[in-house]
C-alpha positions in Angstrom: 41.7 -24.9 8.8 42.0 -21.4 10.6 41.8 -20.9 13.9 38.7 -19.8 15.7 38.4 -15.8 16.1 39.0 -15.4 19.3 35.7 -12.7 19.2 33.8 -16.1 19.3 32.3 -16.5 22.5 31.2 -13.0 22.8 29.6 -13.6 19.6 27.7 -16.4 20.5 27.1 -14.5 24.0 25.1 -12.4 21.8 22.8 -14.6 19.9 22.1 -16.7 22.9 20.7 -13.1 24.2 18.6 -12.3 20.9 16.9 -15.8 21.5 18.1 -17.5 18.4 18.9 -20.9 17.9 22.6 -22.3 17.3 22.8 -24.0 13.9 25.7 -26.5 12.3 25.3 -27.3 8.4 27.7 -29.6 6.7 30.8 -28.1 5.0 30.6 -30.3 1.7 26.9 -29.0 -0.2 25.2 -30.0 -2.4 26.3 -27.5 -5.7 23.5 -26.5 -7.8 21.3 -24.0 -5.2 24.2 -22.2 -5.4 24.5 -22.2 -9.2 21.4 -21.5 -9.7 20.6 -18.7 -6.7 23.4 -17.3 -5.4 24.8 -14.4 -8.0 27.2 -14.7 -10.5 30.5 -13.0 -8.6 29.6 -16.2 -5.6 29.3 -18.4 -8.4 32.7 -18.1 -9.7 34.3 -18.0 -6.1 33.0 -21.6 -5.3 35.2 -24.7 -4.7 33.8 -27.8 -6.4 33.9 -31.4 -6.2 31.8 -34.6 -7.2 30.6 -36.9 -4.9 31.2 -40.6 -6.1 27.7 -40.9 -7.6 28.7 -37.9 -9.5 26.6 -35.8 -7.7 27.9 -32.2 -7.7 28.9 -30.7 -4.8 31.0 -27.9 -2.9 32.5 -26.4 -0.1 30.6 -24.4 2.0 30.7 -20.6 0.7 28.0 -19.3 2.7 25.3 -20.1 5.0 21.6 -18.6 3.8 21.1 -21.4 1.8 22.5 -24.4 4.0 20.9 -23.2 6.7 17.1 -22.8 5.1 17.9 -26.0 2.8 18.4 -27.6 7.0 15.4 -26.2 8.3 13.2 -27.5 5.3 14.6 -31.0 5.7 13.8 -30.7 9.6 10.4 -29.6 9.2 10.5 -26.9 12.0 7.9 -24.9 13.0 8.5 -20.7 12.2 9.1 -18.2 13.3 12.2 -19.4 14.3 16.0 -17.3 14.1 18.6 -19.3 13.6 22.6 -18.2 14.9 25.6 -19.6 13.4 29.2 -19.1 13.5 31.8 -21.5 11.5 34.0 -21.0 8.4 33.0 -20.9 4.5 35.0 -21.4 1.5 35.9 -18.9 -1.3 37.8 -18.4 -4.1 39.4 -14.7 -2.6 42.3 -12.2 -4.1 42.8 -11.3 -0.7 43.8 -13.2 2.3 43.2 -16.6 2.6 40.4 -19.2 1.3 39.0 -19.6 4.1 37.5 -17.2 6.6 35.3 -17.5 9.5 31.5 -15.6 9.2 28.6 -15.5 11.7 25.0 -14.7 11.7 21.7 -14.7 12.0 18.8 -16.2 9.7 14.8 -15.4 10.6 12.5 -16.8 9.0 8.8 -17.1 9.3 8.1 -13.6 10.6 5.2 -12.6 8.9 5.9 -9.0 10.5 8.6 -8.3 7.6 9.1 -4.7 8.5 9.7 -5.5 12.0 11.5 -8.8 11.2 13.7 -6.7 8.8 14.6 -4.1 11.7 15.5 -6.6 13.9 17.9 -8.0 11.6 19.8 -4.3 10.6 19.6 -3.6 14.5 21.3 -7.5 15.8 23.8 -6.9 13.1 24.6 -3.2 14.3 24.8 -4.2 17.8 27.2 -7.2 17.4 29.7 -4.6 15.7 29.5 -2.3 18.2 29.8 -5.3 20.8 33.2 -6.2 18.8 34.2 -3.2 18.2 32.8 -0.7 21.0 35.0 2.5 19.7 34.2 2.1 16.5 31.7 4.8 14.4 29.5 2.5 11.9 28.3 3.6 8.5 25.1 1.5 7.5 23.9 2.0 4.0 20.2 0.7 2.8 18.8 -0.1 -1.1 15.7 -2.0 -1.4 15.0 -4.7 -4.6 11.3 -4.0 -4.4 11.3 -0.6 -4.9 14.1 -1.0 -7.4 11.8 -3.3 -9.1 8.4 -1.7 -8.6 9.6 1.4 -10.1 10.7 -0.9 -13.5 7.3 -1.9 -13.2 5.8 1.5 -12.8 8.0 3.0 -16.0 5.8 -0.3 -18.5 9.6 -1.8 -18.8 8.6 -5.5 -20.7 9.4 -8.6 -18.5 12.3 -9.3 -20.0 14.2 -6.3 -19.3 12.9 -6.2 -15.6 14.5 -9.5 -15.2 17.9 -8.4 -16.8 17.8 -5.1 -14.9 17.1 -6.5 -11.5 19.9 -9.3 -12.0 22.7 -6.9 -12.5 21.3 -4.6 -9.2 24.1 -5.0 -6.5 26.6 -4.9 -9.5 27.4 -1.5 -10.8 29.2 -2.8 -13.8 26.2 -5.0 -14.9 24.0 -2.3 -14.1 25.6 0.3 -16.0 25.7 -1.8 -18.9 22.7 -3.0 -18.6 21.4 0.7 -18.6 23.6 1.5 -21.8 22.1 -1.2 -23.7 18.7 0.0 -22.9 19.2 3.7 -24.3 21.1 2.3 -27.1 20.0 -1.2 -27.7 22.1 -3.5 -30.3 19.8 -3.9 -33.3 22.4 -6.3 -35.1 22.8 -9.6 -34.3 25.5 -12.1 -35.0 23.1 -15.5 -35.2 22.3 -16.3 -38.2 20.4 -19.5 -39.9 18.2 -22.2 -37.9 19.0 -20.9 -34.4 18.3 -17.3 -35.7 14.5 -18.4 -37.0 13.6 -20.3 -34.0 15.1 -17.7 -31.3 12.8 -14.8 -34.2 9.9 -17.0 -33.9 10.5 -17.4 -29.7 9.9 -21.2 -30.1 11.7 -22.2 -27.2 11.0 -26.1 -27.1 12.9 -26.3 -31.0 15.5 -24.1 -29.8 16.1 -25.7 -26.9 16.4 -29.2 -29.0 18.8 -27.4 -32.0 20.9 -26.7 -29.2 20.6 -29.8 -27.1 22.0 -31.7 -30.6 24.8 -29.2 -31.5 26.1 -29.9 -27.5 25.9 -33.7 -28.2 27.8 -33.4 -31.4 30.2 -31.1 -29.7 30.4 -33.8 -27.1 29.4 -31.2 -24.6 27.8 -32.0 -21.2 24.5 -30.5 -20.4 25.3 -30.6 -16.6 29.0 -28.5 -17.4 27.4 -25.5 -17.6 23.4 -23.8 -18.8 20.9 -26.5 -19.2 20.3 -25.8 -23.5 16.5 -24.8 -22.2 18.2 -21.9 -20.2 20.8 -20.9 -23.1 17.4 -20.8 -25.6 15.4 -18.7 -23.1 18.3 -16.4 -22.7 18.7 -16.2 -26.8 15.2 -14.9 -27.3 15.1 -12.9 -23.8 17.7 -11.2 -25.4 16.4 -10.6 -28.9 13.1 -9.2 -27.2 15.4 -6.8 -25.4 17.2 -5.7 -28.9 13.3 -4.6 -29.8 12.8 -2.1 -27.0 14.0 1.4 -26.3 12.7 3.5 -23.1 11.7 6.8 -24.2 14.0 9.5 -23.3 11.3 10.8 -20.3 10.9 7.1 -18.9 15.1 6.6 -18.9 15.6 10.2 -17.6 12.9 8.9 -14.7 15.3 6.0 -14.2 18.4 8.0 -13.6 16.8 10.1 -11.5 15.8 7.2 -9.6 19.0 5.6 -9.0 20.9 9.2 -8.1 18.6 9.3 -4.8 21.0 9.0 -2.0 20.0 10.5 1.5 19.3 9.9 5.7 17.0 7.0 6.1 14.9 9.6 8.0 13.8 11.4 4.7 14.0 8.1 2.1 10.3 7.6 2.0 9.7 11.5 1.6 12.4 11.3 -1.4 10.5 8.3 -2.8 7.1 9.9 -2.8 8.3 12.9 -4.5 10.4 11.6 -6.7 7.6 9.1 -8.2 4.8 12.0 -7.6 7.4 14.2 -10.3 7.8 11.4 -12.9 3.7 10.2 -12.3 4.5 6.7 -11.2 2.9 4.6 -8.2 4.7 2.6 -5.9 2.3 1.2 -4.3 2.6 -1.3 -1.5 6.5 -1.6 -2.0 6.8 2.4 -0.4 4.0 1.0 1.9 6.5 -0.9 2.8 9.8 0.7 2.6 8.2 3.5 5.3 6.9 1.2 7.7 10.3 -0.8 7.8 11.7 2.8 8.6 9.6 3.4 11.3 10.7 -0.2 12.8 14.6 0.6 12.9 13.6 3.7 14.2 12.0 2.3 17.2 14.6 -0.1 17.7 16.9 2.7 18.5 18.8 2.6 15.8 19.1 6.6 14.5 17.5 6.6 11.3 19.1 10.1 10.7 22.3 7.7 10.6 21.5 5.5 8.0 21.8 6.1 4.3 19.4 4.9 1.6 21.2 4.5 -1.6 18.7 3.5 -4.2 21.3 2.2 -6.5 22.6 0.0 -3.7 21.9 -3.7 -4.1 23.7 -6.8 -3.1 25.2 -9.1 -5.6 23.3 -12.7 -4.7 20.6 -13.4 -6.8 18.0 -14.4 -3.6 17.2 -11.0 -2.6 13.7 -9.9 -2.9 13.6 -6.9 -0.5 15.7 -4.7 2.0 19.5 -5.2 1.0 22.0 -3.8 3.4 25.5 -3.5 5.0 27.6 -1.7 7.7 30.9 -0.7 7.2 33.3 1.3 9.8 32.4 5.0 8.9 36.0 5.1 7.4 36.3 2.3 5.7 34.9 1.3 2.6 34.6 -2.5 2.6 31.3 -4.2 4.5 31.9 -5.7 7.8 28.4 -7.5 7.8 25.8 -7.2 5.1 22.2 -9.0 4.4 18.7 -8.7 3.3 15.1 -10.0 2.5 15.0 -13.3 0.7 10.9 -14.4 0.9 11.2 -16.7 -2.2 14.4 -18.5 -1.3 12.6 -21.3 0.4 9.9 -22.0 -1.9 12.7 -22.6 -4.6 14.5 -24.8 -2.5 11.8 -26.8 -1.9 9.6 -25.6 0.7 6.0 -26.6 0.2 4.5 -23.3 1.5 6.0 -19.8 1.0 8.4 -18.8 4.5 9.3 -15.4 4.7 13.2 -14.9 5.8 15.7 -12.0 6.2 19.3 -12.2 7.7 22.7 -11.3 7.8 26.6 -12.6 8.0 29.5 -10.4 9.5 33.0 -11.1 8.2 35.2 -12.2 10.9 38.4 -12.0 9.5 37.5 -8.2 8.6 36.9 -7.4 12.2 40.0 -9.0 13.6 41.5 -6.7 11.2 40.2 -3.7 12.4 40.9 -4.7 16.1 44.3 -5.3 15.6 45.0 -1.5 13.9 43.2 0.0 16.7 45.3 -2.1 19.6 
């Protein structure tokens, strides 16, 4: 185990101060949520095991989802913010497996453009508490808009899904966008499974490929369920069947290339959907009162950066996605976002609202020790 940063109490100083309560989750999880929510780069990072009912499980690699899947269990009330501090468990390339991360989870806030300020501005001001000579770059995207704007362009469900997967990941996304102006019109099945996945009968499919895993001797619970491998087979031969018109795609580009101060974003996103006639509707309702909260939270607007390209690779996010970096640095010190339909799909009966963030501890030390 590493040692505890020695930033701790200062830390925990903090979120006693931002009236949050101290949360502990267990380090060994239970596997799947993670499988299924938390973004494909996570997915490969994770340490797993098997508990001796052959339940799968893993090492702690975050804590969103321990900390909302403890909150269901305990039936709490909301709003409540929760504060944690304590180690998770990654497959890295640099440094070590195992590196210490804090944060704060708030869920319940009903007030999501105030609830979402709150969470850029706590995550600002424990950086600057850790690092007090330090200048702070904090760059904005926003999965709504991103998604309203797929919406807006008459993109078919199944390429809205695809497209707002790969957002956070530029390679996905640029491949993503690459198959949609020049979509594969081949395809390499052939025979029963290219009929059924042609006729988008997904409950045949799904049992063709259930029977070729049995006589493969294949486990179901190794890897895709065979309903999921179906679904994906005829998402993506509905995708092969669609190409975005050149005005529609040019629209998209456009969309993706805006990059300015937070204090002109909602101005950019009006005229930029005003030019290629598209609403927005309640998502730049939104987006502009959420700008007006950090605002008046003191954080200078003028300071922040909306990319509209700029996403965050865990599958959970529904809204704002962020993260602050030292202004001469280039990897994120803390980053978070929106995640309203995370707790209804790990079990919560009625829909709770959350947004948070995580710093990186290790990343910090770092810093402090090239500026002693």
């Amino acid at each position: 185990m590493t040692s505890r940063p020695a930033i701790a109490t200062d830390i925990t100083t903090l979120f006693g101060a931002r009236n949050t309560h101290a949360v502990e989750v267990a380090v060994l999880q239970p596997a799947d949520p993670f499988l299924d929510m938390a973004g494909e780069d996570l997915r490969r990072r994770i340490f797993l095991t098997e508990s001796e009912t052959g339940q799968a499980l893993c090492l702690r690699p975050e804590f969103t989802i321990p900390v909302c899947l403890d909150h269901i269990a305990s039936q709490a009330g909301t709003p409540r913010r929760y504060s944690y501090l304590g180690e998770v468990f990654r497959q890295r390339r640099e440094g070590g497996n195992e590196f210490f991360q804090a944060g704060i989870e708030d869920l319940g806030d009903r007030d999501t453009a105030e609830a979402d300020a709150r969470s850029v501005a706590d995550a600002h001001a424990l950086l600057s508490l850790v690092l007090p000579r330090q200048s702070l770059a904090v760059t904005l995207g926003d999965q709504a808009i991103f998604e309203a704007v797929l919406a807006a362009l008459g993109l078919p469900r199944g390429w809205r899904m695809r497209l707002a997967r790969a957002f956070g990941s530029a390679p996905m996304l640029e491949a993503a966008l690459a198959d949609l102006a020049n979509p594969q019109r081949n395809s390499q099945i052939s025979g029963p499974v290219a009929a059924l996945v042609l006729d988008g009968d997904l409950d045949r499919l799904s049992q063709h490929i259930a029977g070729g895993m049995e006589e493969a001797g294949l486990s179901a619970s190794a890897g895709r369920a065979p309903s999921d491998i179906a679904r994906r087979l005829i998402e993506k031969a509905e995708l092969r069947s669609v190409r975005l018109s050149n005005e529609a795609f040019a629209a998209l580009k456009d969309f993706l290339a805006i990059d300015v101060p937070l204090d002109g974003a909602a101005q950019a996103l009006e005229t930029f959907a005003a030019g290629a006639g598209l609403s927005l509707g309640a998502a730049l309702e939104k987006f502009s009162a959420r700008a007006k909260a950090i605002e008046a939270h003191g954080l200078p607007s003028e300071k922040i950066r909306y990319d509209a390209a700029f996403g965050r690779p865990l599958d959970y996010y529904t809204g704002v996605v962020f993260e602050i970096a030292a202004a001469d640095g280039e990897r994120a010190l803390a980053g978070g976002g929106r995640y309203d339909r995370l707790l209804t799909l790990l079990g919560a009966k009625t829909a709770i609202p959350g947004v948070g963030f995580s710093v990186w501890l290790d990343r910090i030390e770092a810093l402090r020790g090239a500026a002693s």
